[in-house]
PDBQT receptor file of N, H, CA, C and O in Angstrom, charges set to zero:
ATOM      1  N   UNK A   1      75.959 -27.347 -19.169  1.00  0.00    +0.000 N 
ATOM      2  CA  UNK A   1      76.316 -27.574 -20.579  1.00  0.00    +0.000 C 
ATOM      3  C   UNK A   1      77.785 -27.223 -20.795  1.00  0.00    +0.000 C 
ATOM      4  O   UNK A   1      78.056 -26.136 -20.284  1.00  0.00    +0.000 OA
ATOM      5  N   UNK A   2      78.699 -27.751 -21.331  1.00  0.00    +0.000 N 
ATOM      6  H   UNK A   2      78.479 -28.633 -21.746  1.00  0.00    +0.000 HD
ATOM      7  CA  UNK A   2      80.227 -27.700 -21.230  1.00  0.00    +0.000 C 
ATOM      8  C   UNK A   2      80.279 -27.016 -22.448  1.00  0.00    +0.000 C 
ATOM      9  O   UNK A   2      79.419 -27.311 -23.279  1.00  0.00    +0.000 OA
ATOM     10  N   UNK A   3      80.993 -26.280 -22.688  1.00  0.00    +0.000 N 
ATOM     11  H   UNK A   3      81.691 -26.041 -22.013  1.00  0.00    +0.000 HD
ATOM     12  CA  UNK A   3      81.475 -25.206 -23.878  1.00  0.00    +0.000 C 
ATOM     13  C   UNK A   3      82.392 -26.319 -24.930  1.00  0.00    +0.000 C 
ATOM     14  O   UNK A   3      83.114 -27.187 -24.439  1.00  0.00    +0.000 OA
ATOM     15  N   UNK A   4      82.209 -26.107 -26.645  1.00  0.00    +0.000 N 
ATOM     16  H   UNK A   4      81.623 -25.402 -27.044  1.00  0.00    +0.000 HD
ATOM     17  CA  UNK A   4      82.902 -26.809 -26.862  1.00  0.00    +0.000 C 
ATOM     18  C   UNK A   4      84.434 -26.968 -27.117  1.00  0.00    +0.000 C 
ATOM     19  O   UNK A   4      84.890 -25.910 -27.551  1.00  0.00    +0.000 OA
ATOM     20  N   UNK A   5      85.245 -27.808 -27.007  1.00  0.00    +0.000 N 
ATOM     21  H   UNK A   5      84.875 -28.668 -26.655  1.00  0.00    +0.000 HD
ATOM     22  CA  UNK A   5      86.505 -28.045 -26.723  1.00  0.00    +0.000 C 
ATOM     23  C   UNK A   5      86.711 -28.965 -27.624  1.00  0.00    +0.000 C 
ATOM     24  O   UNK A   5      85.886 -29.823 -27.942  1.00  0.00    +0.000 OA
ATOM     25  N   UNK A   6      87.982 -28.816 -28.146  1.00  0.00    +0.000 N 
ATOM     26  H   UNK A   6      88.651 -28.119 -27.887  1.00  0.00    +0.000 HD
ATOM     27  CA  UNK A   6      89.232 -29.918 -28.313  1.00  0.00    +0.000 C 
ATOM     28  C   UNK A   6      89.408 -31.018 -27.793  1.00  0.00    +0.000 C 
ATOM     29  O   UNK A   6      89.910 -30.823 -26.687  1.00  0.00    +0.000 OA
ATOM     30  N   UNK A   7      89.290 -31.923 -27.957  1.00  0.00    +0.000 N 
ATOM     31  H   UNK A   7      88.881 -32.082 -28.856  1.00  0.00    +0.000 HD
ATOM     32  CA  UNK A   7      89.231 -33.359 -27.309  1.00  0.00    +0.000 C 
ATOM     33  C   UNK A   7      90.064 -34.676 -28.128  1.00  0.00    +0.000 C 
ATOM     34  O   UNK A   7      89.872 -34.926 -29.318  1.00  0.00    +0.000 OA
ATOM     35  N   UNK A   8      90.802 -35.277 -27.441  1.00  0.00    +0.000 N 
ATOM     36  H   UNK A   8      90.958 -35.074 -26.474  1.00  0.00    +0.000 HD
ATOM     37  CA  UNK A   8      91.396 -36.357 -28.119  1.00  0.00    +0.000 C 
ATOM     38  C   UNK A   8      90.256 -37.766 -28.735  1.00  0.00    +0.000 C 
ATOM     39  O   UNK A   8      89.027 -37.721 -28.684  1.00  0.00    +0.000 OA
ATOM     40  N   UNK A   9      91.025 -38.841 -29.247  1.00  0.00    +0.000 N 
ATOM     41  H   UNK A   9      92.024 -38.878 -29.289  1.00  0.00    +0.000 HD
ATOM     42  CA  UNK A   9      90.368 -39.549 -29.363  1.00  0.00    +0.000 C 
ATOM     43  C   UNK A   9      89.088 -40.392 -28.687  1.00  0.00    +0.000 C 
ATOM     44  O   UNK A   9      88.246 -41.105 -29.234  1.00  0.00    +0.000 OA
ATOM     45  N   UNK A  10      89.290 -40.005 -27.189  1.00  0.00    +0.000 N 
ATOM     46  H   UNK A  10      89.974 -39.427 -26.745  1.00  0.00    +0.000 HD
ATOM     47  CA  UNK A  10      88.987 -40.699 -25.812  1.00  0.00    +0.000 C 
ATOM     48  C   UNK A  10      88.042 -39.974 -25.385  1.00  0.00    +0.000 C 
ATOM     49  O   UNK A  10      87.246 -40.336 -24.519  1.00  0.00    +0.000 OA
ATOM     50  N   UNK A  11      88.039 -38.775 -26.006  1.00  0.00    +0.000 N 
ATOM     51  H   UNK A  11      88.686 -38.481 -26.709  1.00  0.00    +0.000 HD
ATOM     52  CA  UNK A  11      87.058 -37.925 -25.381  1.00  0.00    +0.000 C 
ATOM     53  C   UNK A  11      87.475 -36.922 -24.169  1.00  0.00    +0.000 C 
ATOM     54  O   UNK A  11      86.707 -36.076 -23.712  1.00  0.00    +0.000 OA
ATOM     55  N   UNK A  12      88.846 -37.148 -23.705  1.00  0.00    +0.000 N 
ATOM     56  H   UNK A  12      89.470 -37.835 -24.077  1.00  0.00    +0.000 HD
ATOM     57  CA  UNK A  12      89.436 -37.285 -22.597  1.00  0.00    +0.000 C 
ATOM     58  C   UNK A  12      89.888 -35.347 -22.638  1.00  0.00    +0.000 C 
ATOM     59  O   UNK A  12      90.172 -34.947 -23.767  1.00  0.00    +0.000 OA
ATOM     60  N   UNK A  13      89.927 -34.541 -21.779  1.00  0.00    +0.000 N 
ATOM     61  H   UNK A  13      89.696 -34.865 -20.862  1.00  0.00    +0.000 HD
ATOM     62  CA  UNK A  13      90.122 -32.793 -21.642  1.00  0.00    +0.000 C 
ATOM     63  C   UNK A  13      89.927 -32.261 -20.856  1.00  0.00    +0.000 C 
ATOM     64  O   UNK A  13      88.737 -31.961 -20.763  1.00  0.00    +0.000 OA
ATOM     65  N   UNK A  14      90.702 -31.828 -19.912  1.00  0.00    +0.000 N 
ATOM     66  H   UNK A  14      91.669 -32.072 -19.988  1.00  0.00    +0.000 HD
ATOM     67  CA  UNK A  14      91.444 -30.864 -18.738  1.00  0.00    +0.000 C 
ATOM     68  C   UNK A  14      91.060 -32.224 -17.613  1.00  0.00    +0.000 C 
ATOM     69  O   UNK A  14      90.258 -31.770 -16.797  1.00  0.00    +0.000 OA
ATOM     70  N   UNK A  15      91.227 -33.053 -17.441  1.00  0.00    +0.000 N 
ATOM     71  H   UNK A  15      91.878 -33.421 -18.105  1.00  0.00    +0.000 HD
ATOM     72  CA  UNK A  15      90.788 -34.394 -16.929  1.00  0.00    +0.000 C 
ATOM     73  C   UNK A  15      89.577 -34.853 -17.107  1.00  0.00    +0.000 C 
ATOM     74  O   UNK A  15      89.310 -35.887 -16.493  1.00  0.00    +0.000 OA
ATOM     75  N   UNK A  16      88.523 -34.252 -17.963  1.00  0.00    +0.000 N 
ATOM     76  H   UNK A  16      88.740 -33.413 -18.461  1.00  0.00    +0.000 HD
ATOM     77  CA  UNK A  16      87.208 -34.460 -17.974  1.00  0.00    +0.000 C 
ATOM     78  C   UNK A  16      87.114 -35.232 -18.999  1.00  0.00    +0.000 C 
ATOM     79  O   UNK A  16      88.088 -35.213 -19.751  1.00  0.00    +0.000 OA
ATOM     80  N   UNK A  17      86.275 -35.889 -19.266  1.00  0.00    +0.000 N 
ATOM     81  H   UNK A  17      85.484 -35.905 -18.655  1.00  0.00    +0.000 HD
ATOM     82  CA  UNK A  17      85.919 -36.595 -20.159  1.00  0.00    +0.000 C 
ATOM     83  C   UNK A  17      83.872 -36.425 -20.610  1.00  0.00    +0.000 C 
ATOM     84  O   UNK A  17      82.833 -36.478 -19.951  1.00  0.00    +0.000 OA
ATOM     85  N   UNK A  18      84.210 -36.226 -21.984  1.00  0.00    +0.000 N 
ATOM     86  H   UNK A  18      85.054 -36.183 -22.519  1.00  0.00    +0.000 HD
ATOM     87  CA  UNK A  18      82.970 -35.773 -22.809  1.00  0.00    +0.000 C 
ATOM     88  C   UNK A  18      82.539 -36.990 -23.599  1.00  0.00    +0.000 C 
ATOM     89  O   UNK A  18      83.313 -37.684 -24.258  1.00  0.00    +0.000 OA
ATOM     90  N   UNK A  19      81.094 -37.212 -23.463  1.00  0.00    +0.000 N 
ATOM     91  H   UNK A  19      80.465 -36.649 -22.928  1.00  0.00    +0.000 HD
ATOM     92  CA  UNK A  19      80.784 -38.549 -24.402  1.00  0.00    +0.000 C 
ATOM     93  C   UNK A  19      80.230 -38.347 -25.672  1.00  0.00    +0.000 C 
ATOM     94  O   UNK A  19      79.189 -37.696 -25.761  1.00  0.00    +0.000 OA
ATOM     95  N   UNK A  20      80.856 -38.880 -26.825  1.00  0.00    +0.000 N 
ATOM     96  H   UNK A  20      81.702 -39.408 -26.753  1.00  0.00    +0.000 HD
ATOM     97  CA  UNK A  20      80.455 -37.997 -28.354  1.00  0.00    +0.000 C 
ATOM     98  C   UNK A  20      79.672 -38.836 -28.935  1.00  0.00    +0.000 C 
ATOM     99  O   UNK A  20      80.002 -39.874 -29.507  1.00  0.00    +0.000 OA
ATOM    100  N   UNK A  21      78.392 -38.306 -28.766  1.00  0.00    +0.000 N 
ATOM    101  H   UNK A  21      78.124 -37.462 -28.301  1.00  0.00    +0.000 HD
ATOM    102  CA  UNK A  21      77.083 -38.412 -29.701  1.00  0.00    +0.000 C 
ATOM    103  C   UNK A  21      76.841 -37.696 -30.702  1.00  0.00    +0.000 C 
ATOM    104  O   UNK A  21      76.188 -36.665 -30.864  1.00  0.00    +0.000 OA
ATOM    105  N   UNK A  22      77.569 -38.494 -31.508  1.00  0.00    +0.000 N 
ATOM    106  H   UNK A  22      78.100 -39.331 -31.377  1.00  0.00    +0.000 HD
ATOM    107  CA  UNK A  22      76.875 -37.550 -32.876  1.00  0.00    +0.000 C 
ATOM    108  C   UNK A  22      76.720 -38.540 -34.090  1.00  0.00    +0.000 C 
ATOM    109  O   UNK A  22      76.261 -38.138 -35.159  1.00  0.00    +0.000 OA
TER     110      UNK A  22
């Protein structure tokens, strides 16, 4: 489970990328 973070439009953070379901 990834802690939550700051994320640009892209989803895109520390090279990772998070997919936003909400």
């Amino acid at each position: 489970v990834p802690k939550l973070a700051i994320c640009d439009e892209n989803g895109a953070i520390e090279g990772k990328f998070f997919l936003k379901e909400m």
